[in-house]
C-alpha positions as a LaTeX table, in Angstrom:
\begin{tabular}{lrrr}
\hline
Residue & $x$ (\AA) & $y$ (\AA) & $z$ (\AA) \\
\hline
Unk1 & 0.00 & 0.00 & 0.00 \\
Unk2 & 1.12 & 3.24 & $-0.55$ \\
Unk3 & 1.19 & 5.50 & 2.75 \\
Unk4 & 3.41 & 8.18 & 4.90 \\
Unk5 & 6.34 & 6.51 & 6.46 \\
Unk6 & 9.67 & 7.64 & 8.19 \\
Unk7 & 13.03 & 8.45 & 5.93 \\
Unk8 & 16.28 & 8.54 & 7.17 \\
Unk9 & 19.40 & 9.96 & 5.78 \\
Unk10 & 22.32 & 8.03 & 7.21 \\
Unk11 & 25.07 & 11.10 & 5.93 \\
Unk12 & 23.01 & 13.62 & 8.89 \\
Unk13 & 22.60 & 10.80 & 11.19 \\
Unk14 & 25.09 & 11.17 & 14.08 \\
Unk15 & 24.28 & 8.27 & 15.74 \\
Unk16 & 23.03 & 9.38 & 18.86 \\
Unk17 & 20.24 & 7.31 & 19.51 \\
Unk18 & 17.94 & 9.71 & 20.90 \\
Unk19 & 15.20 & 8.65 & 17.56 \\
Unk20 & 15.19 & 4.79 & 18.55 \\
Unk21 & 14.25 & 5.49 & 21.95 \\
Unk22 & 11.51 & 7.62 & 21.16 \\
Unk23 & 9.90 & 5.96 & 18.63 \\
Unk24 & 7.37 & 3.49 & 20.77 \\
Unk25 & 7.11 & 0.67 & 18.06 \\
Unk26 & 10.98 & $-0.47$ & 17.95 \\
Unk27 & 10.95 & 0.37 & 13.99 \\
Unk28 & 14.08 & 2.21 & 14.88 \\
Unk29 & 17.49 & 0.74 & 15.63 \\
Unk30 & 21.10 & 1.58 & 15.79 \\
Unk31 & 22.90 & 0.07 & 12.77 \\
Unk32 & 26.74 & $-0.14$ & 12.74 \\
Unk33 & 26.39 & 3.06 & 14.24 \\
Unk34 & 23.69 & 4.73 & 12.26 \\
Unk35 & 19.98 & 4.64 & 12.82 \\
Unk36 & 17.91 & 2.54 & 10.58 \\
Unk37 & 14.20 & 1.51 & 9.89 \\
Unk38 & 13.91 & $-2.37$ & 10.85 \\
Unk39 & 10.51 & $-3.00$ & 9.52 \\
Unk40 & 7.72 & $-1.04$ & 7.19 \\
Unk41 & 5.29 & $-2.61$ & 9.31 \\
Unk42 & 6.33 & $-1.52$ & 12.43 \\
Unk43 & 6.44 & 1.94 & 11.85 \\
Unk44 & 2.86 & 3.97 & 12.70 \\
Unk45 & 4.09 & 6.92 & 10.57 \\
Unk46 & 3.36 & 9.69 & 13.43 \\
Unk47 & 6.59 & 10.81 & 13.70 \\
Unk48 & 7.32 & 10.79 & 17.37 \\
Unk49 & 10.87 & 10.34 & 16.37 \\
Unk50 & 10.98 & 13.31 & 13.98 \\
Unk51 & 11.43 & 16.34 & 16.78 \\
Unk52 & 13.38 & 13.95 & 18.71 \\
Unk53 & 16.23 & 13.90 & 16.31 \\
Unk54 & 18.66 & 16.47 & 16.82 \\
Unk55 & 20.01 & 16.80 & 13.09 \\
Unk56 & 17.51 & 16.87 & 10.86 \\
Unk57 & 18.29 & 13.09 & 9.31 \\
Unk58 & 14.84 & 11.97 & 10.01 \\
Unk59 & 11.69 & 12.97 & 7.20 \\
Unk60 & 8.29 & 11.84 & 6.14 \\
Unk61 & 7.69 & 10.06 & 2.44 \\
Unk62 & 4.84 & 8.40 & 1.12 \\
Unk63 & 5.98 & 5.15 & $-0.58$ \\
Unk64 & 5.03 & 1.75 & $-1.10$ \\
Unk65 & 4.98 & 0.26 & 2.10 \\
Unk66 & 3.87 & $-2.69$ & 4.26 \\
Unk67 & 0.86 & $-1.42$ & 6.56 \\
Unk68 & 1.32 & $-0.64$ & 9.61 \\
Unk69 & 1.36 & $-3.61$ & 12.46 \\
Unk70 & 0.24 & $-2.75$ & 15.58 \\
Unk71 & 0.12 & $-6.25$ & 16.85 \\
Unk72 & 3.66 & $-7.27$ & 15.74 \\
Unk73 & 5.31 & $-3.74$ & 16.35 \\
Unk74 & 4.24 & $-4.42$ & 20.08 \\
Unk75 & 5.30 & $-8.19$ & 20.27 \\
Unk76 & 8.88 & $-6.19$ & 18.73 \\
Unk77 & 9.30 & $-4.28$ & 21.65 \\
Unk78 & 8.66 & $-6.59$ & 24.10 \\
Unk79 & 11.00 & $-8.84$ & 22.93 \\
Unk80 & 13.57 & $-6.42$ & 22.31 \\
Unk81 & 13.30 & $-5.35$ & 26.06 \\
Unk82 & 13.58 & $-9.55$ & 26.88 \\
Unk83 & 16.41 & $-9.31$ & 24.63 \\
Unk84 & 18.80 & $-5.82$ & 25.17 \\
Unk85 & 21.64 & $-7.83$ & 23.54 \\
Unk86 & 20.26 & $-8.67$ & 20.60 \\
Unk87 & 22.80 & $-9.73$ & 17.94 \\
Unk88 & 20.72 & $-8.71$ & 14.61 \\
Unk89 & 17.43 & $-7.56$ & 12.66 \\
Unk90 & 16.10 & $-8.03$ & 9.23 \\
Unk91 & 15.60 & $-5.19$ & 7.15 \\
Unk92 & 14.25 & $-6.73$ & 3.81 \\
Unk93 & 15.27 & $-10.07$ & 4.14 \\
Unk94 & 18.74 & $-8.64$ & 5.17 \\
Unk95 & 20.44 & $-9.54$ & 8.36 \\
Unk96 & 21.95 & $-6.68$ & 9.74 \\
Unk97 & 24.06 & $-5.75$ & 13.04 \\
Unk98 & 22.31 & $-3.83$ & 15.71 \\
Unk99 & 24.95 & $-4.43$ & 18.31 \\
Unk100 & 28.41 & $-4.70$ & 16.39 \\
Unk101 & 30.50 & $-1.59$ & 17.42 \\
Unk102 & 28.74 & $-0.81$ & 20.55 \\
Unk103 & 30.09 & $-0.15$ & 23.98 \\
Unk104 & 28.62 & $-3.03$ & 26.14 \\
Unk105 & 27.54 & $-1.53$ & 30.13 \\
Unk106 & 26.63 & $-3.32$ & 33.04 \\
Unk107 & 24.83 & $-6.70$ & 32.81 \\
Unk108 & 25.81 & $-6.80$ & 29.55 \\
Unk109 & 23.12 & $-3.90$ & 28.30 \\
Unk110 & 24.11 & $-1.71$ & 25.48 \\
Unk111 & 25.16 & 2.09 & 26.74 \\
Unk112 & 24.13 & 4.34 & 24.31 \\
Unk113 & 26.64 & 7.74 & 24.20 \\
Unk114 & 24.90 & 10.60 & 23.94 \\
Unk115 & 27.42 & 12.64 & 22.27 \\
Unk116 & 25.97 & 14.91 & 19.89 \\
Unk117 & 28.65 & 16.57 & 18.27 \\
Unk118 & 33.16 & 16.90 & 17.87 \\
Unk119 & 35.82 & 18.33 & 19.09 \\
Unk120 & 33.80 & 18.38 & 22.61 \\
Unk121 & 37.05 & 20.37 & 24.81 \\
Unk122 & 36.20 & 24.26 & 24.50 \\
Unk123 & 39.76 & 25.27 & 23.80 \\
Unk124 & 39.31 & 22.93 & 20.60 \\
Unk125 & 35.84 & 24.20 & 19.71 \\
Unk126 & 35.18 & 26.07 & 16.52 \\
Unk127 & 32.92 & 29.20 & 17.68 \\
Unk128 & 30.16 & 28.89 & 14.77 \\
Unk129 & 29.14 & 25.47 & 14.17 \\
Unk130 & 25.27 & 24.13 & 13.21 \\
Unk131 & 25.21 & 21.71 & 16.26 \\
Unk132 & 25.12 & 24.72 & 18.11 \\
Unk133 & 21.98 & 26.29 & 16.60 \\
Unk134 & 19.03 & 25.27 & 19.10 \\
Unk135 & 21.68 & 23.71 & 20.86 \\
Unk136 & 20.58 & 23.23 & 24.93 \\
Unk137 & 24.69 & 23.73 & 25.71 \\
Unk138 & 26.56 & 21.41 & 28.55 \\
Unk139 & 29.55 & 22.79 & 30.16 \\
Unk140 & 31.48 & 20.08 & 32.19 \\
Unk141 & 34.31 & 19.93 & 34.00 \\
Unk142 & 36.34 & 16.84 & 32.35 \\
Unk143 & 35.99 & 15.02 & 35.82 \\
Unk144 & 32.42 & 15.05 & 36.23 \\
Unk145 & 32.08 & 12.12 & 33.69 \\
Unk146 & 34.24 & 9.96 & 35.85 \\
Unk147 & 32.57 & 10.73 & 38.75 \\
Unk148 & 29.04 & 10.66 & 37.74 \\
Unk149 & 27.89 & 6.98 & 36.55 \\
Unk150 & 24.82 & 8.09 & 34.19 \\
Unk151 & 26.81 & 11.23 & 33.06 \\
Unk152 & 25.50 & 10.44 & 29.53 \\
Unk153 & 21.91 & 9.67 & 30.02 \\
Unk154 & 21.33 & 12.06 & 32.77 \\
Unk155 & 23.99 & 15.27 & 32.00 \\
Unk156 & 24.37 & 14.85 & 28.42 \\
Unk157 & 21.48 & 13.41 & 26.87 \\
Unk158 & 19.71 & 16.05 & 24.10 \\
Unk159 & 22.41 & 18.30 & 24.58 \\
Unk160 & 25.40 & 19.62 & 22.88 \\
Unk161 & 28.65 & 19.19 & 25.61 \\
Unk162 & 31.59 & 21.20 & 25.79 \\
Unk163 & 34.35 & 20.04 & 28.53 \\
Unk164 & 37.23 & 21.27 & 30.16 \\
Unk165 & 39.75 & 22.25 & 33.00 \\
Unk166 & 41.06 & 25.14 & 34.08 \\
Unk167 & 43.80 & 24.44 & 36.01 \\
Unk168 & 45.10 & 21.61 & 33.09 \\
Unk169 & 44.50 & 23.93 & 30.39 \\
Unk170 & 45.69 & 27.45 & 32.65 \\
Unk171 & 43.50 & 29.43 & 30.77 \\
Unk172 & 40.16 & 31.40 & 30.87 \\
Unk173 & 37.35 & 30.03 & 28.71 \\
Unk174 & 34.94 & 33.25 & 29.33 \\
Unk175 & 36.61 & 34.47 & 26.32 \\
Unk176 & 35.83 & 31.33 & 23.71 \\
Unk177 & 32.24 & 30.85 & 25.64 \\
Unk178 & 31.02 & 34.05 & 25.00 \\
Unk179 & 31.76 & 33.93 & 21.25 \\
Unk180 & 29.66 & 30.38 & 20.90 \\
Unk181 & 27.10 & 32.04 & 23.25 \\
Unk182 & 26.93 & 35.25 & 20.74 \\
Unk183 & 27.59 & 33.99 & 17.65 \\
Unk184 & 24.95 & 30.53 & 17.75 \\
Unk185 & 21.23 & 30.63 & 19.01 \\
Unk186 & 22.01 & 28.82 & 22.28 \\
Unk187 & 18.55 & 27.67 & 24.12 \\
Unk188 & 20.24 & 26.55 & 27.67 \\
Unk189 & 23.09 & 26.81 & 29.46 \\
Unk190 & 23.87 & 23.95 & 31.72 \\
Unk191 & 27.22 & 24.17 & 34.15 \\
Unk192 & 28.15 & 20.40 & 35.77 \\
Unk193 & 31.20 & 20.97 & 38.15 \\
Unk194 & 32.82 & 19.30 & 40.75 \\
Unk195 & 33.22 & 20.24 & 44.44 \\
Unk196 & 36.90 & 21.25 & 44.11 \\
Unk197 & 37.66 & 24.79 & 44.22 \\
Unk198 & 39.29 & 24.30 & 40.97 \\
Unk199 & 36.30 & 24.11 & 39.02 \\
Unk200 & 35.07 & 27.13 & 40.59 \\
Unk201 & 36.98 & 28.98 & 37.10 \\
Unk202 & 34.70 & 26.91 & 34.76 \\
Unk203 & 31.87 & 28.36 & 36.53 \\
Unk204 & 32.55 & 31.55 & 36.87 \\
Unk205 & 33.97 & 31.49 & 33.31 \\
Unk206 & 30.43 & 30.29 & 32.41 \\
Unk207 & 28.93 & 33.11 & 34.12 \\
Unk208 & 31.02 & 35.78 & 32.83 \\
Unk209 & 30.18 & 34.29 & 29.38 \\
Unk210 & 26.67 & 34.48 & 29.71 \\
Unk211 & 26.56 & 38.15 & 30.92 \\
Unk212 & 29.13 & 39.32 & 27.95 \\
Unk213 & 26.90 & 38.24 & 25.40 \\
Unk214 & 24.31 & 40.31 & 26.29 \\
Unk215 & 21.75 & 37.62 & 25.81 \\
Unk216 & 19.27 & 35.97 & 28.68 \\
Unk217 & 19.75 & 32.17 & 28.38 \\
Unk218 & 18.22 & 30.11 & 31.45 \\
Unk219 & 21.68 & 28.65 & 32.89 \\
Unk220 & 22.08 & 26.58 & 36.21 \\
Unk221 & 25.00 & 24.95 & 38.59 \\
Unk222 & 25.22 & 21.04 & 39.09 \\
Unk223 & 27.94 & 20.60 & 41.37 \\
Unk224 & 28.88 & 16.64 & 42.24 \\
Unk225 & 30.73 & 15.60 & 45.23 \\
Unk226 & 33.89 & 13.68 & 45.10 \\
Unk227 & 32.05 & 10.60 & 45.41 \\
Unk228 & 29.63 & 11.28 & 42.60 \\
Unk229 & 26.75 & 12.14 & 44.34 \\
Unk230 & 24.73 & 15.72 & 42.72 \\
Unk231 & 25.15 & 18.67 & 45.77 \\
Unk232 & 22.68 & 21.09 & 44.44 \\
\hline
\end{tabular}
């Protein structure tokens, strides 16, 4: 039958994921890296994945397609959540790799990075870039990741992350911040430090940043403890 179905183009996809958890039939899975449509028939053609994705690779068509399957789109997912380390899927009669490449976590459950964009260090950072339009922008001390388990799915996740450290770099970053701040339509500004006085200069290059650029972002502070634990 011919109806409206998902398109993606695998040269914008960046791999991040963020489309195959929000689409609630499982059509959507990370290939080798990229994200692909498993099944016609298990995608509903809403488009709950379409604002999810953070570059733009995911579009409507109208093609020929298999109609939709409620029933077997559901037995998908619950198999897939039986089965987090599953080894393949068919895409028209092709077998193809949903786990090959991937960083295995605890239990032996896929962890997904949530990196949406390179060079990540801001003294590396180009000051115009298109990740950074709309961008909701993570500043992190380069420690916090260590010291915060879920620093991807809870810190990073949906946003665009620039790291660093003042006292391993010696220098200020109000200077670089406050050109990506001017120069790129910035929605957020979030600031994850660590308890050490030393990170007190990523913060307060943060803040000078967001009062030279003469714009008002919403920003906050999450400062972790040495042990990992979130302090405020």
């Amino acid at each position: 039958m011919i109806r409206q179905i998902i398109k993606i183009d695998e040269e914008k996809c960046n791999g991040c994921g963020i489309c195959a958890e929000a689409c609630h039939e499982g059509a959507i899975a990370m290939i080798d890296g990229k994200a692909g449509l498993v099944r016609d028939d298990y995608c509903d053609g809403l488009g709950d994945c379409l604002p999810a994705c953070p570059t733009g690779a995911i579009t409507f068509e109208t093609r020929e397609a298999a109609e939709y399957d409620k029933e077997a789109a559901q037995k998908n997912m619950k198999q897939r959540k039986r089965e987090p380390r599953q080894i393949s899927v068919s895409q028209n009669g092709r077998e193809l790799s949903e786990s090959k490449g991937g960083h295995t976590g605890v239990l032996g459950v896929p962890a997904q990075s949530r990196l949406l964009n390179w060079p990540v260090q801001i003294k590396l950072a180009p000051v115009k870039a298109p990740h950074f339009d709309g961008a909701r922008l993570l500043i992190a001390a380069d420690c916090t990741a260590y010291a915060y388990g879920n620093f991807h799915d809870d810190m990073m996740r949906g946003k665009v992350t620039l790291i660093g450290c003042p006292k391993l770099d010696g220098i200020d970053y109000s200077e670089k911040l406050t050109e990506i701040i001017k120069n790129n339509e910035i929605q957020s500004v979030t600031v994850v430090r660590m308890e050490v006085p030393c990170c007190g200069g990523l913060e307060m290059a943060a803040k000078k940043a967001l009062q030279a650029s003469g714009k008002f972002i919403p920003w906050q502070i999450v400062t972790l403890s040495v042990e990992g634990k979130i302090l405020d």
